[in-house]
The first five atom37 places (N, CA, C, CB, O) and aatype in JSON, in Angstrom:
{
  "aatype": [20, 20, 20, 20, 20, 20, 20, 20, 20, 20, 20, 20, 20, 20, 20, 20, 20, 20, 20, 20, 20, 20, 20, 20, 20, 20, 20, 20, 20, 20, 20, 20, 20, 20, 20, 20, 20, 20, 20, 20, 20, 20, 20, 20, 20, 20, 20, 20, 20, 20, 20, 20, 20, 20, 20, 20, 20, 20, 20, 20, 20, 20, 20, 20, 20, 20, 20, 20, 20, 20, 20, 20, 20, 20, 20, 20, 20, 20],
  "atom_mask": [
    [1, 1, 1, 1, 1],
    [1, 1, 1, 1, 1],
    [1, 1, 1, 1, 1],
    [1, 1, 1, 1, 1],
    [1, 1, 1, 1, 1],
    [1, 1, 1, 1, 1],
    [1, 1, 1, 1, 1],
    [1, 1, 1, 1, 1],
    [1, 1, 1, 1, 1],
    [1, 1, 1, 1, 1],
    [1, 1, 1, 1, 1],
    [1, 1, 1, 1, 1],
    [1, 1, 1, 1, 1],
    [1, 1, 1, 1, 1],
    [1, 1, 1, 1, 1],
    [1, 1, 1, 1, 1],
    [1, 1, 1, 1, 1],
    [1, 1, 1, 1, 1],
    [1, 1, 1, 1, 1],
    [1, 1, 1, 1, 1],
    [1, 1, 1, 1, 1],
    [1, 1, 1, 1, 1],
    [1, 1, 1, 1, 1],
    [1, 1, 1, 1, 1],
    [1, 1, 1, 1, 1],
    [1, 1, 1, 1, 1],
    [1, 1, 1, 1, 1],
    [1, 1, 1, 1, 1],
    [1, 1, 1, 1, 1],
    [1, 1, 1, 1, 1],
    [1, 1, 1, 1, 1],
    [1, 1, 1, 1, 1],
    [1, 1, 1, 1, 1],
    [1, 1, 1, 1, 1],
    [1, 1, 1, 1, 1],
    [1, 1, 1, 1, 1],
    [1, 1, 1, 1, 1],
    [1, 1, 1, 1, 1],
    [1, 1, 1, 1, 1],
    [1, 1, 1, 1, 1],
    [1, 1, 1, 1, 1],
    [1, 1, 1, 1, 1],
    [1, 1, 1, 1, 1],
    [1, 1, 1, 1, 1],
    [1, 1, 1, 1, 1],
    [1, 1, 1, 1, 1],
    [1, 1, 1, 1, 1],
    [1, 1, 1, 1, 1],
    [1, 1, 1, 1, 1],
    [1, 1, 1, 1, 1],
    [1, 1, 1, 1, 1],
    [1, 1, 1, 1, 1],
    [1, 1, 1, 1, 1],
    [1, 1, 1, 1, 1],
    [1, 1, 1, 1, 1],
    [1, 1, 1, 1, 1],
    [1, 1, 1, 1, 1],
    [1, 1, 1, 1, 1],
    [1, 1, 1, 1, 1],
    [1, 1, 1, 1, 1],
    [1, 1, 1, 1, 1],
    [1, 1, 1, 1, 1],
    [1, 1, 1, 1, 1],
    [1, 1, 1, 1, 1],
    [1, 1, 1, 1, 1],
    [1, 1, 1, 1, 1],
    [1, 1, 1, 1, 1],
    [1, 1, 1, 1, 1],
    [1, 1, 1, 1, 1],
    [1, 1, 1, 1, 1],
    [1, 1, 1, 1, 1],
    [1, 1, 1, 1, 1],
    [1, 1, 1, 1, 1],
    [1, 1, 1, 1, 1],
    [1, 1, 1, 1, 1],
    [1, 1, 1, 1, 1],
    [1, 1, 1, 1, 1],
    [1, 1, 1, 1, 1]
  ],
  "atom_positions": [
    [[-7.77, -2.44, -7.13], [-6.95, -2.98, -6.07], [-7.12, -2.11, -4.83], [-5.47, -3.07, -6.51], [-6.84, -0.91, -4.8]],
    [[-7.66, -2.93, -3.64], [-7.71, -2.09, -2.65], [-6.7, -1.48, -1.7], [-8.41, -2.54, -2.09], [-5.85, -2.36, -1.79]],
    [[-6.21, -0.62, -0.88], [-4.9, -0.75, -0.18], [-4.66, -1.62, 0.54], [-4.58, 0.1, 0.46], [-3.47, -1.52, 0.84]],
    [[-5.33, -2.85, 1.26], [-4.81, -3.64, 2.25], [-4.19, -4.91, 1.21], [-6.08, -4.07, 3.48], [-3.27, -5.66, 1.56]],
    [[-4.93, -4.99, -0.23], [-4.37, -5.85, -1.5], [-2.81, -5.08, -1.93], [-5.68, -5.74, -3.0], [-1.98, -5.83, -2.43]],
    [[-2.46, -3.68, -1.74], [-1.66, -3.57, -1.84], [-0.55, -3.73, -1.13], [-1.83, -3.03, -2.13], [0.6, -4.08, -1.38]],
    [[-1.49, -3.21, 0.4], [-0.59, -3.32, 1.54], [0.12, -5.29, 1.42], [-1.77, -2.84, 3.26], [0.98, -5.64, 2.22]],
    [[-0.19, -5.86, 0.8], [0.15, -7.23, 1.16], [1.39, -7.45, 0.13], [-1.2, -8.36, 0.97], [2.35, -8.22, 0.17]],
    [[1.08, -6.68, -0.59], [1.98, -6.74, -2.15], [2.92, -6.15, -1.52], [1.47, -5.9, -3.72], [3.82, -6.96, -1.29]],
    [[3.1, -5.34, -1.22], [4.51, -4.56, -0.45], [4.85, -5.11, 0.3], [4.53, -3.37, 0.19], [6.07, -5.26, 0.2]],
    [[4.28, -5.76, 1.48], [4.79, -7.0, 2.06], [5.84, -8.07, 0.9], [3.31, -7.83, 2.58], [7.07, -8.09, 0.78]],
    [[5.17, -8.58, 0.44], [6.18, -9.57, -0.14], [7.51, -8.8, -0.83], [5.36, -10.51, -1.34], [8.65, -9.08, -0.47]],
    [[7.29, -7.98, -1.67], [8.52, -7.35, -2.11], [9.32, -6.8, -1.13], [8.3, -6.37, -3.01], [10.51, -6.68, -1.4]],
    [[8.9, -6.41, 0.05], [9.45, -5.89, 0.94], [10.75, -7.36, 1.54], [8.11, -5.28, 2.0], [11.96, -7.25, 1.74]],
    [[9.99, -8.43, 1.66], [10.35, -9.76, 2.25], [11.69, -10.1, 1.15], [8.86, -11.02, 2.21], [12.85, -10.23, 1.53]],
    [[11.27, -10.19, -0.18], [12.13, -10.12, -1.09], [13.37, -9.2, -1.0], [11.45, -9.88, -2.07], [14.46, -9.67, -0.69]],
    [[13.22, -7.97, -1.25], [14.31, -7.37, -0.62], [15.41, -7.73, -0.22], [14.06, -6.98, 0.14], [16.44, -7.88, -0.87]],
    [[15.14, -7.94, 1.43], [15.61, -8.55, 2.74], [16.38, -9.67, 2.43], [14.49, -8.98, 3.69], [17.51, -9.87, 2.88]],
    [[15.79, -10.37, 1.69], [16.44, -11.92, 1.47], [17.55, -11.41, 0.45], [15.2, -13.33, 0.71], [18.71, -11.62, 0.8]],
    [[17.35, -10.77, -0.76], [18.06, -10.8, -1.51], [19.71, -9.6, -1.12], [17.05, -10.58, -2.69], [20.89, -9.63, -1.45]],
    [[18.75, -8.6, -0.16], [20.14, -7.84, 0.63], [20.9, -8.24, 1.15], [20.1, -7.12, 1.47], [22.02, -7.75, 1.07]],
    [[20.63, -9.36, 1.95], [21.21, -10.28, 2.74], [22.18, -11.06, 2.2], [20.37, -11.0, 3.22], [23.31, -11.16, 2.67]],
    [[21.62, -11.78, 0.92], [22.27, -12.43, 0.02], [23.63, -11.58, -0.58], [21.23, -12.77, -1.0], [24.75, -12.09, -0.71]],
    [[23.31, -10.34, -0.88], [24.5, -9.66, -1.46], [25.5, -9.28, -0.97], [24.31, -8.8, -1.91], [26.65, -9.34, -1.42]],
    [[24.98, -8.71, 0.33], [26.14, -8.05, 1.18], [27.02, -9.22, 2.11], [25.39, -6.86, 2.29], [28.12, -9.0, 2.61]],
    [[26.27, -10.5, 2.19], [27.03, -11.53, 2.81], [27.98, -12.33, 1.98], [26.16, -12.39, 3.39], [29.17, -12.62, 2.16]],
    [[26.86, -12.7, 0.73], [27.83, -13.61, -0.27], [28.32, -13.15, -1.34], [27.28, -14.68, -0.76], [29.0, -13.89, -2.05]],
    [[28.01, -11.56, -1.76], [28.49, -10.95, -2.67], [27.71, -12.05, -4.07], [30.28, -10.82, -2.41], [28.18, -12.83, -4.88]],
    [[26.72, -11.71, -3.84], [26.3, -12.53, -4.8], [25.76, -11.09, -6.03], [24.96, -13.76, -4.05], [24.89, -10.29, -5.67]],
    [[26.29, -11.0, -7.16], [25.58, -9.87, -7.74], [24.49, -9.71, -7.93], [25.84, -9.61, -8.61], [24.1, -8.56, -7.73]],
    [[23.47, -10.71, -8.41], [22.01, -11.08, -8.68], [21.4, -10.57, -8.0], [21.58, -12.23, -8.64], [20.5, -9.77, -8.25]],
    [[21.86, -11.03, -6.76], [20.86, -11.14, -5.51], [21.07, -9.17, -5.53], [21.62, -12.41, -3.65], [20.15, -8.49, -5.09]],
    [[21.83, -8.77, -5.86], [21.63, -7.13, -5.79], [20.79, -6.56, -6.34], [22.52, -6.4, -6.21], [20.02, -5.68, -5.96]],
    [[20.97, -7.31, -7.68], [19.76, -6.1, -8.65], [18.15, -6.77, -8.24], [20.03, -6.26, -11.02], [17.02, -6.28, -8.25]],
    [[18.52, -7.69, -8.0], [16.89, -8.28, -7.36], [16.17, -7.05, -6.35], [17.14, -9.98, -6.13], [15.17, -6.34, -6.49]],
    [[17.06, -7.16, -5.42], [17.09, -5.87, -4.12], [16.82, -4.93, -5.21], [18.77, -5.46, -3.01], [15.66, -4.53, -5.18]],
    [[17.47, -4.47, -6.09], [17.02, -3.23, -6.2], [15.96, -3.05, -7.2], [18.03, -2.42, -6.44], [15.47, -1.99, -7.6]],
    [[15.64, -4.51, -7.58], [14.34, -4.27, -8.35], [12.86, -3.93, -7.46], [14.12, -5.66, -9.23], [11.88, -3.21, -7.64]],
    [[13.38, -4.99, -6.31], [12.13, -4.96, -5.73], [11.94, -3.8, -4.64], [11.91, -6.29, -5.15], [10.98, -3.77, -3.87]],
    [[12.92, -2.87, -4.68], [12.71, -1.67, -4.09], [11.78, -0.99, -5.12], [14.04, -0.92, -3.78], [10.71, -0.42, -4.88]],
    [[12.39, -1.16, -6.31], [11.88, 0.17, -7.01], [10.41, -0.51, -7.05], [12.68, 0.71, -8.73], [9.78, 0.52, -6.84]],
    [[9.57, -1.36, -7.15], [8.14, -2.13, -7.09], [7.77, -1.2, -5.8], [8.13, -4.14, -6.81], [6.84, -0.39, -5.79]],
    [[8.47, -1.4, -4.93], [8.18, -0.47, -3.59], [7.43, 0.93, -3.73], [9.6, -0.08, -2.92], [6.39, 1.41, -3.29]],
    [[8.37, 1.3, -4.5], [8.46, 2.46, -4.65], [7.31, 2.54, -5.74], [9.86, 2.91, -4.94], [6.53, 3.42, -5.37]],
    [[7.04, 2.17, -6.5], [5.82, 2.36, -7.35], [4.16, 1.84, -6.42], [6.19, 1.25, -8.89], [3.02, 2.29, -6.58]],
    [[4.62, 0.85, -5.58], [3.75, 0.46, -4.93], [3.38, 1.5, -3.79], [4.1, -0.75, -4.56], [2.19, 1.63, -3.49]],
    [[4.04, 2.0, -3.37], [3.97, 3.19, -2.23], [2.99, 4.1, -2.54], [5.28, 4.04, -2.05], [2.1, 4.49, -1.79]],
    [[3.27, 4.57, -4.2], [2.46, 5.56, -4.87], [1.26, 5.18, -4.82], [2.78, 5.83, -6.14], [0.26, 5.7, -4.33]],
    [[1.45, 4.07, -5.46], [0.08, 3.83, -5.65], [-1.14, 3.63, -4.46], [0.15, 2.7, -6.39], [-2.31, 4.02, -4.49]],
    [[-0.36, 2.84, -3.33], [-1.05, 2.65, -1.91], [-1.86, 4.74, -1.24], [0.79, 1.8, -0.54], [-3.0, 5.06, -0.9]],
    [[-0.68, 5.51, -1.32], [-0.86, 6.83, -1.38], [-2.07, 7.16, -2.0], [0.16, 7.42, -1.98], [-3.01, 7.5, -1.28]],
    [[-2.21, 7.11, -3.17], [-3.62, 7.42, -4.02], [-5.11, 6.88, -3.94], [-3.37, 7.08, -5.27], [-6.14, 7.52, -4.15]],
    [[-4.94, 5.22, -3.51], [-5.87, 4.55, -3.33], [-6.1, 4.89, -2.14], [-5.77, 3.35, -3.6], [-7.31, 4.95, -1.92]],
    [[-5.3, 5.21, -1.05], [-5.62, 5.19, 0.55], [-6.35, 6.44, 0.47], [-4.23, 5.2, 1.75], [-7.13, 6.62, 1.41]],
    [[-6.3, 7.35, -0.43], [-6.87, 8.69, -0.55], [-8.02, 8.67, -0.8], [-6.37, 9.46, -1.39], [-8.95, 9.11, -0.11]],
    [[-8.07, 8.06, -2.04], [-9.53, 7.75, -2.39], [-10.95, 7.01, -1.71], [-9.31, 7.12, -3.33], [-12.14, 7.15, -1.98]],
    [[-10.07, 5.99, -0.51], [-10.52, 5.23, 0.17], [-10.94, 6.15, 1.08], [-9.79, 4.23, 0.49], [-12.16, 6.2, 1.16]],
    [[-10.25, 7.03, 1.91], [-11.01, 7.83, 3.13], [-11.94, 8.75, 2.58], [-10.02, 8.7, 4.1], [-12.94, 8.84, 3.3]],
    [[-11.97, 9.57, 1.4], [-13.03, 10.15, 0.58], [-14.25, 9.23, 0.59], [-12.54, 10.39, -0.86], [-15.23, 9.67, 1.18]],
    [[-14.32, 8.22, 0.11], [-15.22, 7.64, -0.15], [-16.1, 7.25, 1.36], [-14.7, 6.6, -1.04], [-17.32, 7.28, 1.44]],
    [[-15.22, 6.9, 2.44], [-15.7, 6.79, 3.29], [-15.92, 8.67, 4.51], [-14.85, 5.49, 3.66], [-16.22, 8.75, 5.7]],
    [[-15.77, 9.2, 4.03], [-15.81, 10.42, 4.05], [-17.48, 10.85, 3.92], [-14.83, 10.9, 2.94], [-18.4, 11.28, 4.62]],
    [[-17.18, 10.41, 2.46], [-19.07, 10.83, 1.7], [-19.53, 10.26, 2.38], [-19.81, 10.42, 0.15], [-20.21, 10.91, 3.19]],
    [[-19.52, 8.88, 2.54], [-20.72, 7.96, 2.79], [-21.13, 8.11, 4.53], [-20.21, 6.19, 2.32], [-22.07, 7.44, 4.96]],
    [[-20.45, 8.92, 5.33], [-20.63, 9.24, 6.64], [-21.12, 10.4, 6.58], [-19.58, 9.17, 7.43], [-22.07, 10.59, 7.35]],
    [[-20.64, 11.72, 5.6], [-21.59, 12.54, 5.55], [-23.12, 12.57, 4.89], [-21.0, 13.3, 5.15], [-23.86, 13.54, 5.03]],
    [[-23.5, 11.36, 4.16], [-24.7, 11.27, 3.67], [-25.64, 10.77, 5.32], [-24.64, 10.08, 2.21], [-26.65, 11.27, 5.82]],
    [[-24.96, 9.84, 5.68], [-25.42, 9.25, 6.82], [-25.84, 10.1, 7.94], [-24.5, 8.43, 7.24], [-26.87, 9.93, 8.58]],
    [[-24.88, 11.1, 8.15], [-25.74, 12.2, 9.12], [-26.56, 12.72, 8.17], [-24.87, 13.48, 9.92], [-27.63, 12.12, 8.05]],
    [[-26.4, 13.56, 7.52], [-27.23, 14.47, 6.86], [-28.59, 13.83, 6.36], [-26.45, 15.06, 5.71], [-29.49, 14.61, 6.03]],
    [[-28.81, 12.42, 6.29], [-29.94, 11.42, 6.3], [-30.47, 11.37, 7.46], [-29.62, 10.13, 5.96], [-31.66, 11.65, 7.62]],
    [[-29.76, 11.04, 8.34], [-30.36, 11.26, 9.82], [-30.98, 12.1, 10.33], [-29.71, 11.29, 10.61], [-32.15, 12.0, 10.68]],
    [[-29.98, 13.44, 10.47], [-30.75, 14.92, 10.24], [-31.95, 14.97, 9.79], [-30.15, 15.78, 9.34], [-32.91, 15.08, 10.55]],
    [[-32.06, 14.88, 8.51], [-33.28, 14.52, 7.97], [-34.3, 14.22, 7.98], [-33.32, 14.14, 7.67], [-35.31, 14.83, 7.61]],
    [[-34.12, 12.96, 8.53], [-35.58, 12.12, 8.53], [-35.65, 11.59, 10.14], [-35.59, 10.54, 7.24], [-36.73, 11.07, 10.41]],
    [[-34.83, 11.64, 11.07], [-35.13, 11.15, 12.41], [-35.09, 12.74, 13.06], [-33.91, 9.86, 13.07], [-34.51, 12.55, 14.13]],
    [[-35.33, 13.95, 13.0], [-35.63, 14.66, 13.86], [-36.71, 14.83, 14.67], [-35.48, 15.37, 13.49], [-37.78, 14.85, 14.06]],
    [[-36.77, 14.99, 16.36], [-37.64, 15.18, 16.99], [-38.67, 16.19, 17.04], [-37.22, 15.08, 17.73], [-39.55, 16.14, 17.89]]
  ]
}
């Protein structure tokens, strides 16, 4: 899963949330609470995970820019 696949996933739970906070604190609806607080805690696991992958993601693009000079270097010197 890439981070912008996650980034979208947190979107919706995020959206969820909202609706269901809304729902509680206006209509006192209990449901609509633990919903909210389910889909925080998804957040919250999702956060992590976005954290780790986003890490891995600039590494990777990290290497692949240092191969690219150091290829260059290489083989196009004057």
């Amino acid at each position: 899963m890439s981070s912008i696949e996650i980034c979208e996933e947190m979107k919706e739970h995020w959206e969820v949330f909202l609706e269901n906070h809304e729902r509680f604190n206006e209509k006192q609806v209990k449901a609509a609470g633990v919903r909210a607080r389910k889909a925080i805690n998804e957040l919250k696991k999702l956060a992590s995970k976005y954290r780790s992958t986003c890490l891995a993601e600039s590494k990777e693009i990290w290497i692949k820019n240092l191969y690219e000079i150091s290829y260059e270097k290489r083989y196009f010197q004057y």
